[in-house]
C-alpha positions as CSV (number, residue, x, y, z in Angstrom):
1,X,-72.0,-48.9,44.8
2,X,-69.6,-51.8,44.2
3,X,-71.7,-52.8,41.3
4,X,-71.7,-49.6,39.4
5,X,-68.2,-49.3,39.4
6,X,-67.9,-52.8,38.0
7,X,-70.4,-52.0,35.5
8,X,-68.6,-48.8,34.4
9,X,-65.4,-51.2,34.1
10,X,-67.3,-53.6,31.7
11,X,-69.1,-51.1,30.0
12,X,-68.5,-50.4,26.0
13,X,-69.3,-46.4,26.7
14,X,-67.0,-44.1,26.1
15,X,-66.6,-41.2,28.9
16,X,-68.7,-37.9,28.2
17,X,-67.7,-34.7,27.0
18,X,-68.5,-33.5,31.0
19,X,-66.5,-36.1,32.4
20,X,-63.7,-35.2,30.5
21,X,-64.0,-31.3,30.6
22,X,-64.5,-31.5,34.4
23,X,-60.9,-33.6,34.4
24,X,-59.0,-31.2,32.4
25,X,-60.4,-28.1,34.4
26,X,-59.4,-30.0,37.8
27,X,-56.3,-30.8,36.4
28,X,-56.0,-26.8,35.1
29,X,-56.5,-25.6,38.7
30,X,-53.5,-27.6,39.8
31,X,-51.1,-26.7,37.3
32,X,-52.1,-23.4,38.3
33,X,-51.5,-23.2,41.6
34,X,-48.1,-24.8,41.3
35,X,-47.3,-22.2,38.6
36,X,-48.1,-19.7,41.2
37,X,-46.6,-21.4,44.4
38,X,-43.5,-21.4,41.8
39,X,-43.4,-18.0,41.3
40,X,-44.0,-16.9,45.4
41,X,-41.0,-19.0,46.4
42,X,-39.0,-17.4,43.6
43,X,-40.2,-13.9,45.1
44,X,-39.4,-14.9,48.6
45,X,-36.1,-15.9,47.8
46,X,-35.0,-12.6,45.9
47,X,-36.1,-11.0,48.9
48,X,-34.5,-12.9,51.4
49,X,-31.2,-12.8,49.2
50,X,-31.1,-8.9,49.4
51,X,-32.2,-9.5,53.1
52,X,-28.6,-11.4,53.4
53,X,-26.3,-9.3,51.4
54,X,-27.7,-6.5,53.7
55,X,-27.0,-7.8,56.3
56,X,-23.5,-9.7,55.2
57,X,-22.4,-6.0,54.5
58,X,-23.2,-4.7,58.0
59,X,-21.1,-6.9,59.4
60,X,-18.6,-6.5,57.5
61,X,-18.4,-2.9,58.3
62,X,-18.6,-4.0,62.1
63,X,-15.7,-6.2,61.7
64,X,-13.7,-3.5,60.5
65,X,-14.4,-2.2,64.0
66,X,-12.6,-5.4,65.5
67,X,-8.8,-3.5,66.7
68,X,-8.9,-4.8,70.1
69,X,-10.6,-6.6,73.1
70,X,-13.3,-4.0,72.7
71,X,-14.2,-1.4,70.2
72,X,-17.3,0.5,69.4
73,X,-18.1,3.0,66.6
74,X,-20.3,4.3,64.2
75,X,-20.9,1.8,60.9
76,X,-22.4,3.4,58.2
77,X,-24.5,0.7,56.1
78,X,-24.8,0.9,52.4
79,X,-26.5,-1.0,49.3
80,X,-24.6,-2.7,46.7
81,X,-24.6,1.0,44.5
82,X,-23.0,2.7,48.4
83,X,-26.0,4.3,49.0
84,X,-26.2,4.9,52.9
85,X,-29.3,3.1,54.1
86,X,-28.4,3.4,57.9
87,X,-25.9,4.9,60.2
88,X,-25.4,2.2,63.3
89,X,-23.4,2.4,66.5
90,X,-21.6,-1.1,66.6
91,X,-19.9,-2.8,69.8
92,X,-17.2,-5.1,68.5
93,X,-15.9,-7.4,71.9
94,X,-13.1,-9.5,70.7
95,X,-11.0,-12.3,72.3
96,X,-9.0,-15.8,71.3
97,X,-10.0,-14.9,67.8
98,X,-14.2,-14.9,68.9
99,X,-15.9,-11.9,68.3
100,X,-19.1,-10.8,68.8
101,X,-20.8,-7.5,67.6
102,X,-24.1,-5.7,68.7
103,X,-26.5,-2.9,67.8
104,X,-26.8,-0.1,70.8
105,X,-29.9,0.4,70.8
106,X,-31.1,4.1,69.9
107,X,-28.5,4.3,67.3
């Protein structure tokens, strides 16, 4: 085996059309997949980015619920154009400036 490579090293011979079309289609299939792996990450992160504004603006609306030590009401959660997507019963429990919110479930 060791000689046959040294061989094709010293060897005057060009490469042959089938060595060099099976090169550029390997070389095709990559650029091909990273195109596409490209394009799925750019999807996911649309997605996820609508995921976050969503739920960005939920809380919002729950922190509007923050008056006191305790509050709970209903939040009414819209898209970006103030369509209503979801009407949700937050609990807002407040104190030394912490708060933390929840979902009831059911709502």
């Amino acid at each position: 085996m060791r000689k046959k490579a040294g061989l094709k090293l010293k060897s005057q011979n060009g490469e042959t059309f089938i060595e060099i079309l099976a090169s550029v289609i390997i070389i095709s299939f990559g650029v091909i997949l990273f195109v596409s792996l490209v394009l799925t990450s750019h999807k996911i992160n649309i997605s996820q980015k609508a995921a976050d504004s969503a739920f960005y603006t939920a809380l919002g609306q729950c922190e509007t619920l923050a008056g006191g030590e305790s509050s709970s009401d209903y939040a009414y959660i819209t898209d970006s154009a103030g369509a209503q997507l979801e009407k949700a019963k937050c609990t807002v429990i407040s104190s030394d400036g912490l708060a933390a919110y929840s979902k009831e479930a059911g709502s």
